[in-house]
Steps between C-alpha positions, in 0.01 A plus 500: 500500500623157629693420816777216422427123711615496783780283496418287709237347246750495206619157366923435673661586171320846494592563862880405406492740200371767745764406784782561207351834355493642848882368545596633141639175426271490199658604098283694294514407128349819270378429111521791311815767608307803336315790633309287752772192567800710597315792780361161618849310511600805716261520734568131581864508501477880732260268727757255531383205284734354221370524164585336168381655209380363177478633145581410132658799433828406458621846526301605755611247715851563428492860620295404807738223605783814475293705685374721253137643462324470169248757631581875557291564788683160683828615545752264410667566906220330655546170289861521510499485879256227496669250276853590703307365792409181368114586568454571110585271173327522170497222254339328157524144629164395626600146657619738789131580601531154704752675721211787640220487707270750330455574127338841438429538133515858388509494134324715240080463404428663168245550266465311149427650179163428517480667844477162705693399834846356400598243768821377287736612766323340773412229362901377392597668796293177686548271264887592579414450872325239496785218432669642805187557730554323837341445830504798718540752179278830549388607181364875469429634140522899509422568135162699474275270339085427523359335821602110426783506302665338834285228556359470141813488336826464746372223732372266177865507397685472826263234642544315138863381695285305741572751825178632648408916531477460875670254602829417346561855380338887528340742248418838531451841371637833592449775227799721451451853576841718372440822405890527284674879626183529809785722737226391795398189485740137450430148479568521888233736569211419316262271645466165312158331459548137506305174431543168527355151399410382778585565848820383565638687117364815651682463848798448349489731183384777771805384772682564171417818425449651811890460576548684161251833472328744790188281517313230360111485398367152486207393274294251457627313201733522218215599246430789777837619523552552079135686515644706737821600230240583209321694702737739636632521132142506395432815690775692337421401173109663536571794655807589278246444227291730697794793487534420142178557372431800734818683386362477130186602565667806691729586240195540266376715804769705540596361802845375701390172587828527718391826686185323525639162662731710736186692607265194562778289713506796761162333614653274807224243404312320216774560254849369354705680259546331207667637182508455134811481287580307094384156608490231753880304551710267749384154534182529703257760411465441131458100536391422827150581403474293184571205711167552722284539175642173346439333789153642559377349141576172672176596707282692230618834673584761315722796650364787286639771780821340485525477104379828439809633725752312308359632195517868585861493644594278150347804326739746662788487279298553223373795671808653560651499190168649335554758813890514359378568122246735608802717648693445246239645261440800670825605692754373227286549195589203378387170527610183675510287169946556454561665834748384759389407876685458754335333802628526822525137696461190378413326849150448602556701833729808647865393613552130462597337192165238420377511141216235533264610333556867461311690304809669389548248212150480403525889450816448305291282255212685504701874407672286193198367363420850413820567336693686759811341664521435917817478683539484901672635763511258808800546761401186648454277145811576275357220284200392437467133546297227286124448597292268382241750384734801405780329281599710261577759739791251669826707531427863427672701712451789734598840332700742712269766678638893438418821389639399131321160515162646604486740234539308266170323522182657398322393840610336816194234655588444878386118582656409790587806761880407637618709714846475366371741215518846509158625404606863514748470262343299275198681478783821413624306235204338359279585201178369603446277826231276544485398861283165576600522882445852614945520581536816345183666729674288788864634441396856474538487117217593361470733161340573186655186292391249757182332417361244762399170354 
């Protein structure tokens, strides 16, 4: 890790941009209000810094500027009493980014068609900036992306206005680490690594953020800082593959592979608990890693180890629903060709109300190809929203979950483990259930129509 300059050695306008962060007398400007954008916007405002937030979401703005959360796990009280306060206002006019001192861009990094990095977002989001970019602007980029998308991409545009990286304004990278619903850990209390370009950027983007979260870690360089991202997400991805391929190998066995994993993580060293379930969702572990193989082609790398993970957890829906037909087959006597599903959560994880990239929906498309019909319960997602990959699914709607409901399907596939759900009751009511998370063993519901997945 990487001390910040002492200040001392730091150019006059970097010493005034630290003199106002430690005085608060400093506005925040936030790109993105989403998932990232508004915990962030928070943290600020609860450390008592003004923020400004951007989006072009018209609507979304709207209900922020009322004080009301577009998120479920943000409740709509903590905004409410922020923009009462005059520390929070949310807005789609973009010539107000002259009026802060930092812009933190927190705004979404997905995947193309083909697989590839899709900088879109980040890219307009800069070439927005960039007419408005001013001496003395910090500049911090929190969108996971591959080590030089700051410098490589960001400072070319911003420094196209004829202000210097440096000297007339400051870039840097922090890489957001939410964890949507996480009852134990906050924006405030998760350590944020942070890089700069250069060492003034880096004082002042880590002055920044150590006002706003429990503790700062300081790297070496931008390009650092966003290898530092991928590889926590990186990490995940591998060993979830790991999980996934051990649990079907197990099943062939004979064996829990969740008996198993509770076993092995009694060992108080040498091992993490890691477990499988449908598929890999939220906005990290499914993409982050594609972005380090792109970039590694750049160097005649490949990332076999890394590829070969994505490709096993990609493989899990299709295992699941050859799991589901199975059971179908042999407890229903029937097959799953005209049968009705019902899958239980249409969010990518337990208790919040995040659909990017859930597996749900690629299970929903998967079960009709073969001529049955999917429906969802989700007491978070009443409607399912338009995505760019999952379309035709846009505004189906969450069925009612009871005993007249459940029976009424010839099998019940558990994708996402709520704990709003009553597993004991549903399992009661239920035909067949095929469990992909091990809730019903958790919630003291196992029986002879639950299959594990």
């Amino acid at each position: 890790m990487t001390s910040p300059s002492d200040p001392k050695t730091l150019r006059a306008e970097a010493r005034t941009m630290l003199e106002r962060i430690e005085s608060k007398d400093y506005r925040i400007g936030i790109v993105g209000l989403g998932y990232v954008g508004i915990p962030l916007a928070l943290a600020a405002v609860r450390a008592g810094f003004p923020v400004l937030g951007f989006d072009i979401d018209e609507e979304r703005v709207g209900q922020l500027a009322r004080g009301v959360s577009s998120i479920k796990h943000i409740p709509s009280d903590d905004i409410a009493e922020a923009v009462k306060a005059g520390r929070f206002d949310a807005t789609t006019d973009f010539d107000r980014l002259g009026s802060v001192d930092a812009i933190i861009i927190c705004v979404p990094t997905p995947l193309t068609r083909n697989r590839e990095p899709d900088l879109s977002f980040v890219e307009n989001t800069a070439r927005t900036i960039a007419p408005r970019l001013r001496k003395g602007h910090l500049v911090a980029l929190e969108s996971t992306t591959y080590p030089g998308t700051t410098n490589e991409v960001l400072r070319p545009i911003f420094e196209a206005t004829g202000l210097r990286s440096g000297e007339d304004f400051f870039l840097a990278f922090s890489p957001e680490r939410e964890d949507p619903g996480n009852p134990h850990f906050g924006t405030s209390t998760i350590p944020k690594v942070v890089g700069g370009d250069g060492a003034d950027a880096l004082a002042i983007a880590d002055a920044l953020y150590g006002k706003l979260v429990v503790k700062t870690v300081p790297v070496s360089s931008t390009a650092t800082a966003e290898a530092v991202k991928l590889t926590e997400n990186i990490f995940r991805s591998v060993n979830i593959a790991l999980v996934n391929e051990l649990k079907i190998i197990y099943d062939a066995m004979g064996i829990d592979v969740w008996e198993v994993i509770d076993a092995a993580k009694t060992k108080p060293f040498g091992f993490m608990p890691f477990y499988p379930g449908p598929g890999l969702g939220g906005h990290c572990i499914p993409i982050d890693p594609f972005y380090l193989s792109w970039k590694a082609r750049e160097f005649e790398i490949s990332t076999r180890f890394i590829e070969l993970a994505g490709e096993i957890n990609t493989a899990m829906p299709k295992h699941v629903v050859e799991r589901l037909a199975q059971a179908l087959d042999a407890r229903a006597s029937r097959g799953l060709n005209g049968a009705r599903v019902l899958i239980i959560g249409a969010a990518y994880k337990k208790n919040v109300d995040d659909m990017r990239e859930s597996p749900s929906l690629r299970l929903m498309e998967l079960i009709e190809h073969r001529g049955a019909k999917a429906d969802y319960h989700d007491p978070h997602i009443p409607v399912l929203p338009r995505t760019r990959e999952h379309a035709a699914l846009a505004g189906r709607r969450s069925v009612p979950l009871d005993a007249s409901t459940i029976g009424g399907y010839d099998a019940i596939l558990i994708a996402t483990d709520h704990d709003a759900v009553d597993y004991k009751a549903l399992v009661g009511a239920a035909r067949l259930v095929v469990d992909t998370r091990n809730a019903c063993e958790r919630a003291g519901a196992m029986a002879a129509n639950v299959i594990k997945a």
